[in-house]
Structure formats: structure tokens, C-alpha cells
Rosetta silent file (secondary structure, phi, psi, omega in degrees, C-alpha in Angstrom):
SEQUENCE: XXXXXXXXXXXXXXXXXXXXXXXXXXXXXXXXXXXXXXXXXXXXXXXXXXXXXXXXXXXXXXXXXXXXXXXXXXXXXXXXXXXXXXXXXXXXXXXXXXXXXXXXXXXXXXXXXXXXXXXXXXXXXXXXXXXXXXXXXXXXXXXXXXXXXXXXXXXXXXXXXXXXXXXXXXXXXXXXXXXXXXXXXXXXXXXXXXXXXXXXXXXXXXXXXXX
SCORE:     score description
SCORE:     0.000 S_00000001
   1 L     0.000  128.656  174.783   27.231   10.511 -106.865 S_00000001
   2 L   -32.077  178.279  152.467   25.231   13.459 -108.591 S_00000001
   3 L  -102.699  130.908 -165.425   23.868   12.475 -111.890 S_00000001
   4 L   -69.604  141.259 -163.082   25.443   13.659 -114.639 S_00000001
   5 E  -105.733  141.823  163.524   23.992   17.042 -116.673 S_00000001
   6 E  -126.752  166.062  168.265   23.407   17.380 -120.448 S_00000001
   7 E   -95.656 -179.409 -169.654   21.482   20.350 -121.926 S_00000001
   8 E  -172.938  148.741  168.818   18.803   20.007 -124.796 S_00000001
   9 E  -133.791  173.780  -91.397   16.429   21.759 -126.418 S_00000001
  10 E  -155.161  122.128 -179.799   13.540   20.838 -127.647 S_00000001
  11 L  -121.560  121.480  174.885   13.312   19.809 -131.802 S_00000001
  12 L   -92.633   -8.128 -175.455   11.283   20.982 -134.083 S_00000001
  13 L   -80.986  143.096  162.778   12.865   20.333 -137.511 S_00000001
  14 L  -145.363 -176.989 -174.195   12.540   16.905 -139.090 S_00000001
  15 L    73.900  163.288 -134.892   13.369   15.639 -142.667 S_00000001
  16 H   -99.170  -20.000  162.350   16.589   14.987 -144.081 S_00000001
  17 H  -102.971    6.996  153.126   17.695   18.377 -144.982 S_00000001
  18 H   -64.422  -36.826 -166.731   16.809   20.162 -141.617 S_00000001
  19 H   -60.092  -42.338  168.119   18.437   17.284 -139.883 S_00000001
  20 H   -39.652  -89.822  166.409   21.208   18.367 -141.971 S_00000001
  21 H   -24.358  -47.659  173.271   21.439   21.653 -141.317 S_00000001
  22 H   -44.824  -52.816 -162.948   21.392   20.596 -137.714 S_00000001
  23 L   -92.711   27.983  164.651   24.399   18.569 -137.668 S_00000001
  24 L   -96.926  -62.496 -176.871   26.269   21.088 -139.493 S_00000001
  25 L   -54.744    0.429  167.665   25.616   23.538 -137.278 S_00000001
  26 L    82.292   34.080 -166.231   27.347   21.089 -134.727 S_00000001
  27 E  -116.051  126.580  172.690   24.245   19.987 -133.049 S_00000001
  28 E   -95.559  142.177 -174.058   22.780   16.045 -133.017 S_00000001
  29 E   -89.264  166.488 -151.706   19.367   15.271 -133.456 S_00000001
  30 E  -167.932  161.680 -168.514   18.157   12.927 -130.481 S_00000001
  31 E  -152.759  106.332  170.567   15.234   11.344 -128.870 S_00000001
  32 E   -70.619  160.529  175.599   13.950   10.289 -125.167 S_00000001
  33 E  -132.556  136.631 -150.856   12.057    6.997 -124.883 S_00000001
  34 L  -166.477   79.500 -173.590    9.837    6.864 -122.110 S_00000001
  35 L   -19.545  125.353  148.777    7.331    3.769 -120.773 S_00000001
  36 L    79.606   20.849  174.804    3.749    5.027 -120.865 S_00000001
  37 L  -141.916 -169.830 -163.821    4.649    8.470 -122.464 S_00000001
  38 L  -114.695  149.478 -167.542    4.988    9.941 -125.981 S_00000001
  39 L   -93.625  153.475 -172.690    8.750   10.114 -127.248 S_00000001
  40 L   -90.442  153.498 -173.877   10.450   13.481 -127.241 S_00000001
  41 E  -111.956  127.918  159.937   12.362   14.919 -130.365 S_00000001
  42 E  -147.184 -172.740  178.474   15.310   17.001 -128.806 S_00000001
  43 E  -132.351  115.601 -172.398   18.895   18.516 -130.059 S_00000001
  44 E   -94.732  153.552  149.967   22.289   18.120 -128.039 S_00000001
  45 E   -58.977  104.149 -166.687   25.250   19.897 -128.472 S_00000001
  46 L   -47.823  -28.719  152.559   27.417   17.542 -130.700 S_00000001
  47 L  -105.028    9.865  175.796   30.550   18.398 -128.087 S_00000001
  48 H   -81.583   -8.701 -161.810   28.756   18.596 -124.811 S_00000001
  49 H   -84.570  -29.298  175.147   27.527   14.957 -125.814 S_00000001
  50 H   -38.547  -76.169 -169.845   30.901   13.766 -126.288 S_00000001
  51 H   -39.201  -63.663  176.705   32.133   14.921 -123.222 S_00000001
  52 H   -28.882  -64.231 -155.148   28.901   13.304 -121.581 S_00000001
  53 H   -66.672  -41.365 -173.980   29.089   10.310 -123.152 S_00000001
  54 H   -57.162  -35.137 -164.709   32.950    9.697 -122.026 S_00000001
  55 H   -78.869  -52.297 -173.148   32.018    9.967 -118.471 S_00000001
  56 H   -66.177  -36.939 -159.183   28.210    8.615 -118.395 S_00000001
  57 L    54.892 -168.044  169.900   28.916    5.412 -120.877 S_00000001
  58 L  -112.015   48.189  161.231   25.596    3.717 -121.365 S_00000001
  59 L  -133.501   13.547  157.756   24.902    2.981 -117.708 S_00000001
  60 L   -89.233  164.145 -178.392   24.998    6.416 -115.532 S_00000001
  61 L  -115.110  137.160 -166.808   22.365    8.363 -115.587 S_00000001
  62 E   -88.576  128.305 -160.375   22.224   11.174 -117.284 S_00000001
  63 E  -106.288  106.902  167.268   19.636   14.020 -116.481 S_00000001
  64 E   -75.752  107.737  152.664   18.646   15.549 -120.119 S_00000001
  65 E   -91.828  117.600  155.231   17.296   18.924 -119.275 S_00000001
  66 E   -88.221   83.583  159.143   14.928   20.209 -121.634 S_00000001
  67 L    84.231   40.510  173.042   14.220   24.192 -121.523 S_00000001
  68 L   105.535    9.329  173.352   13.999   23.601 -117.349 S_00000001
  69 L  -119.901  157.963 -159.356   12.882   19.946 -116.834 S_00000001
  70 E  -113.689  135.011  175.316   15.114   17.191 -116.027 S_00000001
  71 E  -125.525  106.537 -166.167   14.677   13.792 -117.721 S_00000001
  72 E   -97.173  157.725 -153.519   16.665   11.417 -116.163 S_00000001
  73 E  -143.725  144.870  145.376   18.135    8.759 -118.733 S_00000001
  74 E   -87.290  163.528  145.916   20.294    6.231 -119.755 S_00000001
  75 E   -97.537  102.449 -134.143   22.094    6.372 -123.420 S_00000001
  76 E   -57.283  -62.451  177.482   20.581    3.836 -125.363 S_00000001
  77 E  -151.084  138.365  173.626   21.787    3.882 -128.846 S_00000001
  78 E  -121.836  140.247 -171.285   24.305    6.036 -130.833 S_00000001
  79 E  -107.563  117.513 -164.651   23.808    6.023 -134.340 S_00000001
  80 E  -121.138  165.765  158.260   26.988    6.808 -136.402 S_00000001
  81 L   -37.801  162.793  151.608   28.324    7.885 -139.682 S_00000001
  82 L   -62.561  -48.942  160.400   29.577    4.682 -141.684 S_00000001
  83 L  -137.563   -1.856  156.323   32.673    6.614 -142.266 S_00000001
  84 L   -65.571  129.510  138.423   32.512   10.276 -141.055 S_00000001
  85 L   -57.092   49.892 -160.382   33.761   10.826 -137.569 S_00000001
  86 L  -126.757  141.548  154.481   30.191   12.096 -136.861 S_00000001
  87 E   -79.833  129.511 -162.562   27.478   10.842 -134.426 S_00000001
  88 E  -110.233   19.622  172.266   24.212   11.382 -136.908 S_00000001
  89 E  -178.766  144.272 -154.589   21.892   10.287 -133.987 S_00000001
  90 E  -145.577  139.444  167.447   21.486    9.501 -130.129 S_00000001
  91 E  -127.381  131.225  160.619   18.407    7.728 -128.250 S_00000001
  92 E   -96.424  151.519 -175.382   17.914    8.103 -124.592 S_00000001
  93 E   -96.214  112.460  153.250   15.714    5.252 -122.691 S_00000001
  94 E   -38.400  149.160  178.979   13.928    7.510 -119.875 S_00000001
  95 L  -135.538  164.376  169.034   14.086    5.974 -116.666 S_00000001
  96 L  -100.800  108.272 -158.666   11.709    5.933 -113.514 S_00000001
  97 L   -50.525  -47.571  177.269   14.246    6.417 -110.411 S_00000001
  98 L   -86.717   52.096  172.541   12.023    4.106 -108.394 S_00000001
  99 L  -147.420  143.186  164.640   11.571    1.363 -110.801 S_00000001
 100 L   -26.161 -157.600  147.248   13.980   -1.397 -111.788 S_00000001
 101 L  -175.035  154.753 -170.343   16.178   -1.266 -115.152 S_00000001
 102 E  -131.210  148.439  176.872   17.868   -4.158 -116.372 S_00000001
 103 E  -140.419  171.838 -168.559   21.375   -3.320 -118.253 S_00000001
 104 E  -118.126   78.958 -174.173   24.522   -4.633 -119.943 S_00000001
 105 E  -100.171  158.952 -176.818   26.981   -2.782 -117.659 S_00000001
 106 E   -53.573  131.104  163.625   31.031   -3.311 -118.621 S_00000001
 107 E   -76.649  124.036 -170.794   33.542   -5.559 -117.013 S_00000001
 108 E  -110.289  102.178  160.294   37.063   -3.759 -116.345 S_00000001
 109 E   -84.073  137.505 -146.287   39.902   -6.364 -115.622 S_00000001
 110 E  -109.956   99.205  172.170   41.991   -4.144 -113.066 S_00000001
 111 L    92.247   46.168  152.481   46.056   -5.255 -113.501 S_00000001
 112 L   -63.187  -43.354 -149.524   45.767   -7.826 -116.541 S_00000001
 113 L   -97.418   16.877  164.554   48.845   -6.548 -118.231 S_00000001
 114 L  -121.904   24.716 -177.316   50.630   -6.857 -114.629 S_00000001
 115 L   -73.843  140.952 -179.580   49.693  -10.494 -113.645 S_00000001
 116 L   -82.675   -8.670  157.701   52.874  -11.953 -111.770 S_00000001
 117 L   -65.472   60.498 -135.981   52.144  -15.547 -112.660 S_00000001
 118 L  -147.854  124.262   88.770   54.051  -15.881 -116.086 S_00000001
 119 L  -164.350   85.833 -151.009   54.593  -17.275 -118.451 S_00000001
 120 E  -115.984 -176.962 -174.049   50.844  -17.358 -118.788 S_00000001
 121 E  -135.985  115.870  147.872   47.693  -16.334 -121.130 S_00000001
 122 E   -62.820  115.552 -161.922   44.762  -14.240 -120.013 S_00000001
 123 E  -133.732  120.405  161.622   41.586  -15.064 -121.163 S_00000001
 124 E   -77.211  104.171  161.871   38.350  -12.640 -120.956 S_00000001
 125 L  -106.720   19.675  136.208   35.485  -14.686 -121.386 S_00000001
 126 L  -166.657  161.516 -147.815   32.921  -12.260 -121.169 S_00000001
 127 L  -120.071  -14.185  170.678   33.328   -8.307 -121.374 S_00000001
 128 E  -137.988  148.771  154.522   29.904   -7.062 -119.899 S_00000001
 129 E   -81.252  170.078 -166.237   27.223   -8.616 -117.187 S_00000001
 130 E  -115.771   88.327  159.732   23.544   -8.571 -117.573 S_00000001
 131 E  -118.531  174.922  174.658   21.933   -7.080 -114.215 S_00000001
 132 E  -118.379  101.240 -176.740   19.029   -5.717 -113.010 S_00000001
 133 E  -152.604 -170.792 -149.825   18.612   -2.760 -110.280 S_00000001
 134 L   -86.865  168.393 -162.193   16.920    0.263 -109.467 S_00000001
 135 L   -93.697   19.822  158.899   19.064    3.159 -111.988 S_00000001
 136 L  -113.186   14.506  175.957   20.537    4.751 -108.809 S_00000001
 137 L  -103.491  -12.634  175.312   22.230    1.544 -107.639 S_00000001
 138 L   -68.614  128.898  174.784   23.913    1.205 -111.228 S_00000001
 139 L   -94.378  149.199 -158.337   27.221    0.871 -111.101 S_00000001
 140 L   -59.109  -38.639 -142.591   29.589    2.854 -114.292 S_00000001
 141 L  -154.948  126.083  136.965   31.931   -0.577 -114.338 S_00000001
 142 E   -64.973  107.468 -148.725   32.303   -3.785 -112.939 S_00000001
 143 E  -115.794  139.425 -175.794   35.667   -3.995 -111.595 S_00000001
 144 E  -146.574  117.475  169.047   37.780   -7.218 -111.135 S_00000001
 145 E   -65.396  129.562 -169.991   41.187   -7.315 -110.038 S_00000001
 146 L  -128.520    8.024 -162.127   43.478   -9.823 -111.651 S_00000001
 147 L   -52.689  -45.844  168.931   46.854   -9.081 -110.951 S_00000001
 148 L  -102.078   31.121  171.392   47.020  -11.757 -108.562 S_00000001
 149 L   -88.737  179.479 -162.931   45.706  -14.790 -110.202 S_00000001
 150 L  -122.982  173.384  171.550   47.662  -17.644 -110.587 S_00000001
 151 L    -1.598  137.087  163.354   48.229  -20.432 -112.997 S_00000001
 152 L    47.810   29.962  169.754   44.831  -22.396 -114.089 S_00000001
 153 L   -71.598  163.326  165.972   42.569  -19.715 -111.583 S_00000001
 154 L  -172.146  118.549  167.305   39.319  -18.880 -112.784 S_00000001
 155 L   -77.752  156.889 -159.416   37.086  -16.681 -111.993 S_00000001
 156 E  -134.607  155.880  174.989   33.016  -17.376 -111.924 S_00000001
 157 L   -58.013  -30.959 -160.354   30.275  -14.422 -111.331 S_00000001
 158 L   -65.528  -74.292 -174.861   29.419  -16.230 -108.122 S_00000001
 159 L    -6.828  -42.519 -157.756   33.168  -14.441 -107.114 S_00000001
 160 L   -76.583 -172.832 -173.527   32.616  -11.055 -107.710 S_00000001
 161 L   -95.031  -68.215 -158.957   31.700   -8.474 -105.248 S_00000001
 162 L   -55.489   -8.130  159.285   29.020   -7.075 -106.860 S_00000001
 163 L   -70.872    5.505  136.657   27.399  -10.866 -106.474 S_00000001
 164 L   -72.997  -32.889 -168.373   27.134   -9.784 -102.843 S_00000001
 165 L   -90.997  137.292 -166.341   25.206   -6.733 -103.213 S_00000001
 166 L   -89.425   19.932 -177.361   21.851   -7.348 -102.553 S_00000001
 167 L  -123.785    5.805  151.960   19.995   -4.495 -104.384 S_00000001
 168 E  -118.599  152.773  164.411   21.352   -6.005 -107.679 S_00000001
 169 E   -98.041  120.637  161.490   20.124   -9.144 -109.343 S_00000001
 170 E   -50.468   96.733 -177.784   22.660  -10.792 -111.345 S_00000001
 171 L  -101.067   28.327  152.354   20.465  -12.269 -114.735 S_00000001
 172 L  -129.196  146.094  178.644   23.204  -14.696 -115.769 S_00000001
 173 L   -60.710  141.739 -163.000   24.278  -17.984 -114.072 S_00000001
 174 L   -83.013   18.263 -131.831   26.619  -17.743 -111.211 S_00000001
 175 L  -135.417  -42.031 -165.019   28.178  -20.751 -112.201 S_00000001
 176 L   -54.030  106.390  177.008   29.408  -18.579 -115.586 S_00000001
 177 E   -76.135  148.364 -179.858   33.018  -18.084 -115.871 S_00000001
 178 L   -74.536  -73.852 -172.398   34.631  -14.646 -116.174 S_00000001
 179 E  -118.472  164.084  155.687   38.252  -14.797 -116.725 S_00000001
 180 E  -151.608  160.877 -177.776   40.514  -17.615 -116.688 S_00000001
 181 E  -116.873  116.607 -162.949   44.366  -17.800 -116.431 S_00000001
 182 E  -145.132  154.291 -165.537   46.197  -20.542 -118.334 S_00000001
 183 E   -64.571  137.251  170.450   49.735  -21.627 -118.800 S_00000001
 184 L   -64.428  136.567  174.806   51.546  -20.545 -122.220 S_00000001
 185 L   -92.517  136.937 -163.062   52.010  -23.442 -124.559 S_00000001
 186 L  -102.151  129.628  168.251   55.562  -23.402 -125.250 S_00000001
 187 L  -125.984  128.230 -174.123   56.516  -25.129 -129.000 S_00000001
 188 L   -82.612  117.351  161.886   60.256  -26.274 -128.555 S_00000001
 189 H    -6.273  -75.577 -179.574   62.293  -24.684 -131.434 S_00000001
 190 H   -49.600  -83.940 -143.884   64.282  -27.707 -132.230 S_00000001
 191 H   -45.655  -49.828  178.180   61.565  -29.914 -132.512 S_00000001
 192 H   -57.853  -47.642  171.543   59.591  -27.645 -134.918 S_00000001
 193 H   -60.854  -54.771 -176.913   62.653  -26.846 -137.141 S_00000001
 194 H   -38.935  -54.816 -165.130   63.164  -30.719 -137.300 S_00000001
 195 H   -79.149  -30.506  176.560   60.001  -31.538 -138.601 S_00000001
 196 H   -62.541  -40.073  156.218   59.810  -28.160 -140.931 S_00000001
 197 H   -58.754  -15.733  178.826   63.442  -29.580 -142.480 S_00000001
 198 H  -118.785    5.586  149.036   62.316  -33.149 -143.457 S_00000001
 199 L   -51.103  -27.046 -161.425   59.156  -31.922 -145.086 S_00000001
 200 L   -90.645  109.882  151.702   61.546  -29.688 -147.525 S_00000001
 201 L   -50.697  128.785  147.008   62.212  -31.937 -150.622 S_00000001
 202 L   -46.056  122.368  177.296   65.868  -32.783 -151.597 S_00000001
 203 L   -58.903  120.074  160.282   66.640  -31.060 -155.368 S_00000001
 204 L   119.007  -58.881 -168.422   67.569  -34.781 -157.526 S_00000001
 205 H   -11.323  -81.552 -160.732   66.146  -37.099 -154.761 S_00000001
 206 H   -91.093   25.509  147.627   63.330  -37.982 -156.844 S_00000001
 207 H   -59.141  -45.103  164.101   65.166  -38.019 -159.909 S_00000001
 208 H   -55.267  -52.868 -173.368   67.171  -40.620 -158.478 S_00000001
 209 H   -50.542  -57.366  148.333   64.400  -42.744 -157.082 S_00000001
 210 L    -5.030  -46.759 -160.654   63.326  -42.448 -161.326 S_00000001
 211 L  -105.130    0.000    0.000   66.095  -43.932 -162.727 S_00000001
């Protein structure tokens, strides 16, 4: 799959009311990071980044062109408003195509809200993996179908598919469970109204016991 394009230009304003003025003007100010190089000040379009962002996440790679050169990147950190719907700041990590990268990419469970095992509980126990591979072997999602586990199932990383492919390294134990599937505990009605009724003081009872 191509890599995905954003444009950029190249920033020369700094201090807090050019930066302003930038992000009025619907533009974010932004920054590559880049092993063994000096980091670049650039400016995205505040909705091409959007767009970008929906598709890329932070593990595709994204090729920042600046004025004709291509940088390709992941996106690193987004820096937000507090309370403003506004992004006030974006860092890309440069990458070297032929060098490792180690990432936090996302775990999708594929048919949770259709497992056929029921009356049951789904439980994520973790939402992204920790691998390491070269940044054209990253994959956007980890995907793990769950539709058909059944009662007390659990899944472990040693399971997944991508713990076959052998151009990623997995950097958590394979032993580590993902999901598990476990029976609903059912609390019988009766029983709970019983004991919620003889907890309820009688009005006089201990008036009586008094006299």
C-alpha cells in the first residue's frame, strides 16, 4: 500500500502570537523528529491533517512533503486544546525505511458485539501491542476475530496471526492474555429481594423490644 501524502510548508514564525495567527488562519504548527538530524519547524493544513490523521492513525506512514521533499513519518504526538475542539500542535518521528521502529499499534476485536456464546461477558485485556518492524511492514490494526469464542476461551498473543509473521518481533510475552470470554454472573431476584426485605426495619419493633 502507497504511503499516505500530507503537504507542509516549511515554518518560519515562532512565539505565541505568530503561532496564533497561524492557527487562526486554519493552519497547525508542527515538527519532524529525525535520529542524527536537526528537527524541522513546518505548518499543516489544520483539515488536510484531520483527514490524514483518520486514515494514517499513529502507525502508517505518512510522507510529509516539504516544498518538494518527502519525509516519511509516523505521527507521534498531537497536542490539543484543553477545551477547544482545536489541535494546537502535531510532532512527526521521521523514520529510516530500512531501519527498525518499535510501536504501540491498536488491537481491533472483529464481531465482539456479535459473539454467539451468551449469556456471556467480554473482556479486553489489552487494547494495543508493543512490536517492533521495519515501518513498511507496519500494520494500521491488529485484527482479532471474536465472534466465535466460546464460554471461558481466551485468547494469548502466542494466538494471533501476526505472532506468525516473521518480519515482526512481538516485545511482550506470548504467554500475555488478550481477550477472555466469561460466563455472566446471574444474581437470582428472589434471593436478593429476600435478603434486601429483612434488612428493612419494622416501624414499633423496637419500641416493643423497649417496653
Amino acid at each position: 500500500m502507497a504511503n499516505i501524502k500530507l503537504e507542509a510548508k516549511n515554518r518560519a514564525e515562532f512565539g505565541k502570537n505568530r503561532v496564533n495567527k497561524l492557527r487562526n488562519e486554519g493552519l497547525i504548527p508542527a515538527a519532524i523528529f529525525e535520529k542524527g538530524t536537526e528537527t524541522l519547524p513546518i505548518t499543516i493544513s489544520s483539515r488536510d491533517f484531520e483527514i490524514v490523521y483518520r486514515e494514517a492513525g499513529g502507525t502508517s506512514i505518512v510522507d510529509v512533503n516539504v516544498e518538494g521533499k518527502a519525509h516519511p513519518t509516523i505521527i507521534k504526538e498531537i497536542d490539543r486544546h484543553p477545551f477547544k475542539n482545536q489541535i494546537l500542535h502535531v510532532n512527526f518521528q521521521g523514520v529510516n525505511m530500512n531501519e527498525a521502529i518499535k510501536v504501540e499499534v491498536p488491537i481491533e476485536f472483529v464481531g465482539r458485539d456479535s459473539i454467539k456464546a451468551q449469556p456471556s461477558v467480554f473482556n479486553a485485556l489489552i487494547n494495543e501491542l508493543h512490536i517492533e518492524c521495519l515501518p513498511g511492514d507496519l500494520p494500521d490494526t491488529i485484527e482479532i476475530p471474536v465472534e466465535g469464542m466460546q464460554i471461558d476461551d481466551v485468547i494469548y498473543v502466542k494466538d494471533l496471526e501476526i505472532a506468525k509473521n516473521k518480519k515482526i518481533t512481538i516485545l511482550v510475552d506470548q504467554d500475555e492474555p488478550v481477550c477472555s470470554l466469561a460466563p455472566q454472573q446471574e444474581v437470582a431476584e428472589e434471593e436478593s429481594t429476600e435478603t434486601a426485605a429483612g434488612d428493612v426495619p419494622v416501624v414499633g419493633e423496637e419500641n416493643k423490644e423497649e417496653e
